[in-house]
VORO-380155 format. One record per residue (C-alpha): residue in one letter; y, z, x. Coordinates in nm, 2 decimals. Example, Ala and Ser with C-alpha at 12.3 -4.5 7.8 and 13.67 -1.06 7.14 Angstrom:
DOGU; A; -0.45; 0.78; 1.23
DOGU; S; -0.11; 0.71; 1.37
This chain:
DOGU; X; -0.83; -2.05; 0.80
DOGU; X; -1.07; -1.85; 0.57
DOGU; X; -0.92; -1.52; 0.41
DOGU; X; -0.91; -1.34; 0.09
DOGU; X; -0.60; -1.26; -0.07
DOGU; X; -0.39; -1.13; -0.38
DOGU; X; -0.30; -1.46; -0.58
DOGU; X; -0.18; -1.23; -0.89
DOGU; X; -0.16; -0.88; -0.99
DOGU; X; -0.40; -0.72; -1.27
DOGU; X; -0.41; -0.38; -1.36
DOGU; X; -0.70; -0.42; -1.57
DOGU; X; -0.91; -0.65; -1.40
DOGU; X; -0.79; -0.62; -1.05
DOGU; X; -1.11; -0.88; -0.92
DOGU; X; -0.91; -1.15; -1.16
DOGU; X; -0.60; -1.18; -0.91
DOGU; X; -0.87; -1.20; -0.58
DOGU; X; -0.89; -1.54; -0.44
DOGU; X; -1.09; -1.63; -0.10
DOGU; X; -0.99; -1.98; 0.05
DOGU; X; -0.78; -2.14; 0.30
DOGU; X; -0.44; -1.96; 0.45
DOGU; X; -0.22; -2.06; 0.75
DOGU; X; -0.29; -1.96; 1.06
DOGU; X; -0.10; -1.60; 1.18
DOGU; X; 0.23; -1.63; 1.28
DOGU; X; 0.40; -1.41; 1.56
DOGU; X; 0.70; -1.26; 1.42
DOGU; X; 0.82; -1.10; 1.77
DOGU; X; 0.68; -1.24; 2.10
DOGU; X; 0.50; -0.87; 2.15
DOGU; X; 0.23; -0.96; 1.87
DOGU; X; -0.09; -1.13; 1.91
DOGU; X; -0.35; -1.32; 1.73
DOGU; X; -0.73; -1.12; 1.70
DOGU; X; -1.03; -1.32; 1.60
DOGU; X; -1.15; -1.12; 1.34
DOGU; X; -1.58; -1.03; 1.39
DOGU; X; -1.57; -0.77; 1.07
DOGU; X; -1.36; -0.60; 0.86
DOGU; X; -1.41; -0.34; 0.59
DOGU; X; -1.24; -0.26; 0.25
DOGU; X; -1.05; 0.04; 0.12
DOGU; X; -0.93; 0.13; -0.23
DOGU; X; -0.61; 0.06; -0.06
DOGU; X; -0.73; -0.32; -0.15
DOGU; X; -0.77; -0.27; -0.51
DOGU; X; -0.45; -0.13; -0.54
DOGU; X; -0.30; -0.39; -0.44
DOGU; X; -0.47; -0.65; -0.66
DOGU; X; -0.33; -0.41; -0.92
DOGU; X; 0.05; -0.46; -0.80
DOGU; X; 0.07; -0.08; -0.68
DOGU; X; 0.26; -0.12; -0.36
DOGU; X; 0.29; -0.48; -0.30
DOGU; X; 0.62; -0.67; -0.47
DOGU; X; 0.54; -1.00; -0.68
DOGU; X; 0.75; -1.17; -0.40
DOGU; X; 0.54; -1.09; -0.13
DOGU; X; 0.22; -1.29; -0.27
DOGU; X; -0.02; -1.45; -0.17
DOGU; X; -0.11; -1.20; 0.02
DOGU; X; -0.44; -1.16; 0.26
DOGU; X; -0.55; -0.85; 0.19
DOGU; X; -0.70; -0.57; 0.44
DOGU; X; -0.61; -0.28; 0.66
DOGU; X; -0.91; -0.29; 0.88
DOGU; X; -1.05; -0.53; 1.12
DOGU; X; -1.24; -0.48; 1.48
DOGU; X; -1.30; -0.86; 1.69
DOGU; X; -1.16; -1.05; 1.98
DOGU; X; -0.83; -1.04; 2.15
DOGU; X; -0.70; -1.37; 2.34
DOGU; X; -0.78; -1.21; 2.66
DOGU; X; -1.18; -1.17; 2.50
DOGU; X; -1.17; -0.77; 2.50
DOGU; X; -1.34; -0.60; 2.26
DOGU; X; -1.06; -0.44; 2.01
DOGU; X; -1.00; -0.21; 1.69
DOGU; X; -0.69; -0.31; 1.50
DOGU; X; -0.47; -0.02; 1.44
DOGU; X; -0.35; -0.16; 1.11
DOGU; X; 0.02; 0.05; 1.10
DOGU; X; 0.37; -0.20; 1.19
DOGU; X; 0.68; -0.03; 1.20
DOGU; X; 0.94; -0.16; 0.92
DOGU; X; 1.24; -0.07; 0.92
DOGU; X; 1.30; -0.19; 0.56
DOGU; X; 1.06; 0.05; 0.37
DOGU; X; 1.10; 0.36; 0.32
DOGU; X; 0.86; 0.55; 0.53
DOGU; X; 0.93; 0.37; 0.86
DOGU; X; 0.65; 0.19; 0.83
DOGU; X; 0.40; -0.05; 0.66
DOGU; X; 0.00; -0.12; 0.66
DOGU; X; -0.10; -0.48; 0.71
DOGU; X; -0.18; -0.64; 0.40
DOGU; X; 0.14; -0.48; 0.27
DOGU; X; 0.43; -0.62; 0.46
DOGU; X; 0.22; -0.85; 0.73
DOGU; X; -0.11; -1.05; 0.64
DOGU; X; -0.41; -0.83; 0.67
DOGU; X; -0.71; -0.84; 0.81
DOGU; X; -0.98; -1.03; 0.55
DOGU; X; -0.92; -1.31; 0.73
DOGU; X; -1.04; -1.53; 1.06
DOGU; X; -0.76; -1.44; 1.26
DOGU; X; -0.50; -1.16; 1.23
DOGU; X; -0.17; -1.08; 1.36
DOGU; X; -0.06; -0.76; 1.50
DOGU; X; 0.15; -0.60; 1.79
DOGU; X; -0.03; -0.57; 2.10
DOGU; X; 0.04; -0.24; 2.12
DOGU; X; -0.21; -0.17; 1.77
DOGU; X; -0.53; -0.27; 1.94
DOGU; X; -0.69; -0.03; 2.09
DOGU; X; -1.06; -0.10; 2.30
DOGU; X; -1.37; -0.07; 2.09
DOGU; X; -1.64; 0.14; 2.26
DOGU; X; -1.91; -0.04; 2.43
DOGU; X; -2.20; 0.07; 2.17
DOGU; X; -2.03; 0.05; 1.90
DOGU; X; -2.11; -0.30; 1.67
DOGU; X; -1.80; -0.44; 1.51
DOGU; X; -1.92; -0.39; 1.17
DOGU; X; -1.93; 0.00; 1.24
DOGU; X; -1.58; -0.03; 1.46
DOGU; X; -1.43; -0.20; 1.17
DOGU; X; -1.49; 0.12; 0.97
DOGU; X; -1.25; 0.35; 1.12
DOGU; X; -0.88; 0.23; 1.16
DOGU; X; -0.76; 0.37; 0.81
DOGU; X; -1.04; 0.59; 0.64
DOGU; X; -1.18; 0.77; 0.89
DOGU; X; -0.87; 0.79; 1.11
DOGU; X; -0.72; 0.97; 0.79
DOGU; X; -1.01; 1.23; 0.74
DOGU; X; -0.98; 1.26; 1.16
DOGU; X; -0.62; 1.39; 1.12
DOGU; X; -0.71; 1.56; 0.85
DOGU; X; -0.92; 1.77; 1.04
DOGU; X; -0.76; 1.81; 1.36
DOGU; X; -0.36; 1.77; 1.35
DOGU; X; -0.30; 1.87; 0.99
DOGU; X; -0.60; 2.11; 0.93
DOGU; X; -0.61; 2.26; 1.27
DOGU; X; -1.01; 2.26; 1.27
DOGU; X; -1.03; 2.38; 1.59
DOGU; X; -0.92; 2.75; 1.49
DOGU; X; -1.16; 2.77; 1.17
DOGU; X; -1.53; 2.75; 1.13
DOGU; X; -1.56; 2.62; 0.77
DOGU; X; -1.46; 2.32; 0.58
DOGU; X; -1.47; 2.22; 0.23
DOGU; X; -1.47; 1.81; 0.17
DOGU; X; -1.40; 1.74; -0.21
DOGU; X; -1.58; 1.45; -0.35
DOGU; X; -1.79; 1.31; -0.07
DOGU; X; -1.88; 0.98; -0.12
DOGU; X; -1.62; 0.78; -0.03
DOGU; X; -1.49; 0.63; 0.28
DOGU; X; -1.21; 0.97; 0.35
DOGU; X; -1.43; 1.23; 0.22
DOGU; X; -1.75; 1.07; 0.39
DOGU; X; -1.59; 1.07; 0.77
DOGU; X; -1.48; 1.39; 0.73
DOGU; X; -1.84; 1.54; 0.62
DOGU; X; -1.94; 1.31; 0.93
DOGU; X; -1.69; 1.47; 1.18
DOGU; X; -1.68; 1.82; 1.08
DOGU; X; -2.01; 1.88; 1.12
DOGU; X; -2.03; 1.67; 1.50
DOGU; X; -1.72; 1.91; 1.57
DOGU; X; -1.96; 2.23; 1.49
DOGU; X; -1.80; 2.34; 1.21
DOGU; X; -1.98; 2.46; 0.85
DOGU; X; -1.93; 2.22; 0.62
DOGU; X; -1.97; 2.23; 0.20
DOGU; X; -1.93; 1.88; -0.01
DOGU; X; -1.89; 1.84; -0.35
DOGU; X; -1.97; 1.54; -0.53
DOGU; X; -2.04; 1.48; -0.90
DOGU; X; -2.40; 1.27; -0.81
DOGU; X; -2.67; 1.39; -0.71
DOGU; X; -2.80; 1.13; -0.51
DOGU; X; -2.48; 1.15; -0.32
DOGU; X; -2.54; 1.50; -0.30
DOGU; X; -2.85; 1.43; -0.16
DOGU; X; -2.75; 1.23; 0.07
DOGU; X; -2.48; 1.46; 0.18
DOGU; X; -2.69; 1.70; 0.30
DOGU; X; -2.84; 1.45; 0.51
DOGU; X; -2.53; 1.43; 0.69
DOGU; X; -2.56; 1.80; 0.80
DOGU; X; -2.33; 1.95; 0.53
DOGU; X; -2.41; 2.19; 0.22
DOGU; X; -2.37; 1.99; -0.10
DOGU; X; -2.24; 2.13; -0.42
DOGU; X; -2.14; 2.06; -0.76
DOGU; X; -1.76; 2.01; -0.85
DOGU; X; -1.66; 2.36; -0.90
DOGU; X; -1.93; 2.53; -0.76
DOGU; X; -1.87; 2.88; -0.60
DOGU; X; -1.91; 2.90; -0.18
DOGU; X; -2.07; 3.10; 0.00
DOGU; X; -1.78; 3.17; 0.18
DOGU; X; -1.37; 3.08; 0.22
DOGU; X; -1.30; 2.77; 0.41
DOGU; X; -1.06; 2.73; 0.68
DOGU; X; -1.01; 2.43; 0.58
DOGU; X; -0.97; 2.19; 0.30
DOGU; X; -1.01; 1.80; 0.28
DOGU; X; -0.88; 1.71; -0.08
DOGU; X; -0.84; 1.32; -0.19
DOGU; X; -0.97; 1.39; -0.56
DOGU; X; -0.58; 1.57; -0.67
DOGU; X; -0.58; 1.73; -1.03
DOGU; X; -0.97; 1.79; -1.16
DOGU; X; -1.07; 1.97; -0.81
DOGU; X; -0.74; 2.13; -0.70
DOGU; X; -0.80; 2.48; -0.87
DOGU; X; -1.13; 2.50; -0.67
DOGU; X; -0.99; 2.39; -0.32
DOGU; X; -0.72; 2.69; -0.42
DOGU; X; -0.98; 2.96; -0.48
DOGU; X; -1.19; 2.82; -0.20
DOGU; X; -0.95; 2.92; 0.04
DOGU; X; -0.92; 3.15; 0.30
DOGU; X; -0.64; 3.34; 0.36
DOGU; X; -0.43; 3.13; 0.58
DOGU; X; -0.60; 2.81; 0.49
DOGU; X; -0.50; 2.47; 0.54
DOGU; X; -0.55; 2.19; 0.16
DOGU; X; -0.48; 1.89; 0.35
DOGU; X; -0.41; 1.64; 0.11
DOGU; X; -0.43; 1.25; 0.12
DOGU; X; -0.52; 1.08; -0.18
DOGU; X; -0.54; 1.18; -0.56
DOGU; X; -0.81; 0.96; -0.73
DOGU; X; -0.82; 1.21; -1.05
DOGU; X; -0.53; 1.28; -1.06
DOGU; X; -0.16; 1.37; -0.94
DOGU; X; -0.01; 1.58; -1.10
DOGU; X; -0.24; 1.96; -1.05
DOGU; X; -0.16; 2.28; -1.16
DOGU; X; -0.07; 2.50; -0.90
DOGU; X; -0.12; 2.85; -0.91
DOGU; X; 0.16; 2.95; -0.69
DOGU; X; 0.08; 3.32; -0.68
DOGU; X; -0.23; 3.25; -0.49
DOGU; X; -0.05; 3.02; -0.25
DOGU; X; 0.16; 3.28; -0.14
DOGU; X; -0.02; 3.54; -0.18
DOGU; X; -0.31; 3.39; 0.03
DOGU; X; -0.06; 3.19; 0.28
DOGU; X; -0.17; 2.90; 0.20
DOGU; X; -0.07; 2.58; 0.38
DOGU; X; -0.07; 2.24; 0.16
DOGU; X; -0.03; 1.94; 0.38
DOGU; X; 0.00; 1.63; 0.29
DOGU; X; -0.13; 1.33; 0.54
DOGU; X; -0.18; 0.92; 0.58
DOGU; X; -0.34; 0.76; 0.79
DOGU; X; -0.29; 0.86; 1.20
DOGU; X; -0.14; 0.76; 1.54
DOGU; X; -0.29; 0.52; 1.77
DOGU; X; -0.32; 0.78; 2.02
DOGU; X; -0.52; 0.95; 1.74
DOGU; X; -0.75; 0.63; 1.64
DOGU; X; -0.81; 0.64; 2.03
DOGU; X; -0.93; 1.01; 2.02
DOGU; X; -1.13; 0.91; 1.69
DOGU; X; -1.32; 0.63; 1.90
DOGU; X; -1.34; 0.83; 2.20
DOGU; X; -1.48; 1.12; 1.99
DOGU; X; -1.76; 0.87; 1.83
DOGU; X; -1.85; 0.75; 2.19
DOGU; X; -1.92; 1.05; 2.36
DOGU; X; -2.11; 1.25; 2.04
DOGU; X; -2.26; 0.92; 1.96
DOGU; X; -2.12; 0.92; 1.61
DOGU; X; -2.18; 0.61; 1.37
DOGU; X; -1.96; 0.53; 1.03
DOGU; X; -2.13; 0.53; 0.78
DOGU; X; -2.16; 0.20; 0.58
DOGU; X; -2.30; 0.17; 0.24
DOGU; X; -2.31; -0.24; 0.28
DOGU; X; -2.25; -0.47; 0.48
DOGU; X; -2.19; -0.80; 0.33
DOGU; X; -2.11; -1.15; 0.49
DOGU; X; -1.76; -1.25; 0.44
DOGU; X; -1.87; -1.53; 0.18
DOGU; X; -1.95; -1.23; -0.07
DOGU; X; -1.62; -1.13; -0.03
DOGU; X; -1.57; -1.12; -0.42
DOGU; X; -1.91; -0.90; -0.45
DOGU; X; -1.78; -0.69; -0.18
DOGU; X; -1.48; -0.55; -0.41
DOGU; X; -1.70; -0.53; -0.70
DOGU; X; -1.96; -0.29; -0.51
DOGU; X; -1.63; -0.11; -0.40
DOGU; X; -1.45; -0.13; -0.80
DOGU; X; -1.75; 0.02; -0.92
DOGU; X; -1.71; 0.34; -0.76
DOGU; X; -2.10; 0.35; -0.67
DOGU; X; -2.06; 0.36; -0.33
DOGU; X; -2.15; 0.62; -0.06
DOGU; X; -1.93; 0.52; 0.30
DOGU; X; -1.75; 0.22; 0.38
DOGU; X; -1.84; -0.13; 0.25
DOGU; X; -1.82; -0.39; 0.56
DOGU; X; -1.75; -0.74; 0.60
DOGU; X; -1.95; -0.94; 0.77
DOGU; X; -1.66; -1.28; 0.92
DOGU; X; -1.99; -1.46; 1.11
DOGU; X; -2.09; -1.53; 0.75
């Protein structure tokens, strides 16, 4: 079958060790999995990581990459792929496909029956395929981690990408005031679009947040501290510029702050995510959607760090 996978590792010039050709068909490695024809799938940085050997071992390739996928199941339901396997053998319980278990930038993909969960009736596959990992991270970023539902304003650091992007989306269909930062100011522009107030990096608020969505790490840390209302919540899950922040503990304390880190969800989670997006008619938003034969243009749009939302594979083409 048709896939793209990791042939090599590159640190430098991650695209170098992407191949797209043929692959074997899935295999079932316990009689609860099944096989999902893939309709769309969409990329993460999680992707590019592994291209540049950051969480996948030499003896694991080739490896199909991909975390997210919405098609067909065998019985012809409509399905999103909740792309988390339990593994015993790594250390946090689990694994994502593409890490342990072929992904999903293929024709066909694996998973336990248990992982696919039914994609809403309106939804198209390419905007279904957006949510299993980066918006089901900003959604429990929001709700079980930042507790949303007891605070009124939210601070999403460098929106633009697929994390900080959902959770400017959902914040503001969950009623909540919502400030962006972003260093560009057509994606400012086009944050406000969204419903939220867009900012500069560093920029002073209006107000203290309840809440704080943080993926950026070391160059916006500082300002999520200060930003924060006493009692706040800095979830974290990512740290793009940076992991190693300076903390100024005295305000932690002083303020009670809460800093939580979070991955990914639950399925019962991705389920209240796609329920959510059904009933207040929310849509992903997708900077491109490209057919699956412009797989290799697909990760440059992504490399170049020039998008706004998720970049979508198209597998009819």
């Amino acid at each position: 079958m048709r896939a793209a996978y990791a042939s090599m590792f590159d640190a430098d010039d991650p695209l170098a060790a992407l191949v797209v050709g043929d692959r074997p068909e899935p295999t079932h490695p316990d009689p609860d999995w099944v096989t999902v024809q893939v309709r769309a799938s969409s990329l993460n940085h999680h992707d590019i990581w592994s291209l540049r050997g950051v969480g996948l071992p030499a003896d694991r390739l080739p490896m199909i990459l991909g975390c997210d996928a919405a098609g067909v199941d065998p019985d012809g339901n409509e399905v999103v792929v909740y792309p988390v396997v339990p593994d015993p053998g790594d250390p946090r319980g689990i694994s994502l496909l593409s890490e342990n278990h072929p992904g999903t930038l293929a024709e066909r993909v694996a998973v336990p029956r248990a992982n696919l969960v039914p994609k809403p009736a309106g939804m198209s596959f390419a905007e279904a395929a957006c949510l299993p990992t980066a918006w089901l991270t900003a959604y429990r970023m929001l709700t079980t981690k930042g507790r949303v539902a007891d605070g009124e304003a939210v601070l999403v650091q460098g929106a633009g990408g697929g994390v900080a992007t959902a959770a400017v989306v959902l914040a503001v269909a969950l009623g909540k005031r919502v400030y962006a930062t972003s260093r560009d100011a057509g994606k400012r522009d086009r944050i406000a679009a969204l419903g939220a107030t867009a900012l500069s990096p560093g920029a002073r608020l209006p107000e203290r947040v309840d809440v704080v969505v943080e993926t950026v790490g070391a160059a916006t840390f500082d300002h999520s501290l200060k930003s924060a209302a006493p009692g706040a919540r800095i979830v974290v899950s990512g740290a793009t510029a940076g992991y190693e922040p300076a903390v100024n503990l005295r305000r932690v304390f002083a303020m009670q702050l809460e800093i939580l880190g979070s991955t990914m969800g639950t399925p019962a989670e991705l389920a209240g995510l796609l329920d959510l997006c059904a009933r207040r008619e929310i849509r992903p938003v997708i900077d491109e959607t490209l057919p699956f034969s412009r797989v290799p243009e697909a990760f440059a749009r992504l490399l170049s760090g020039n998008v706004f939302g998720k970049v979508v594979l198209d597998h009819a083409g």
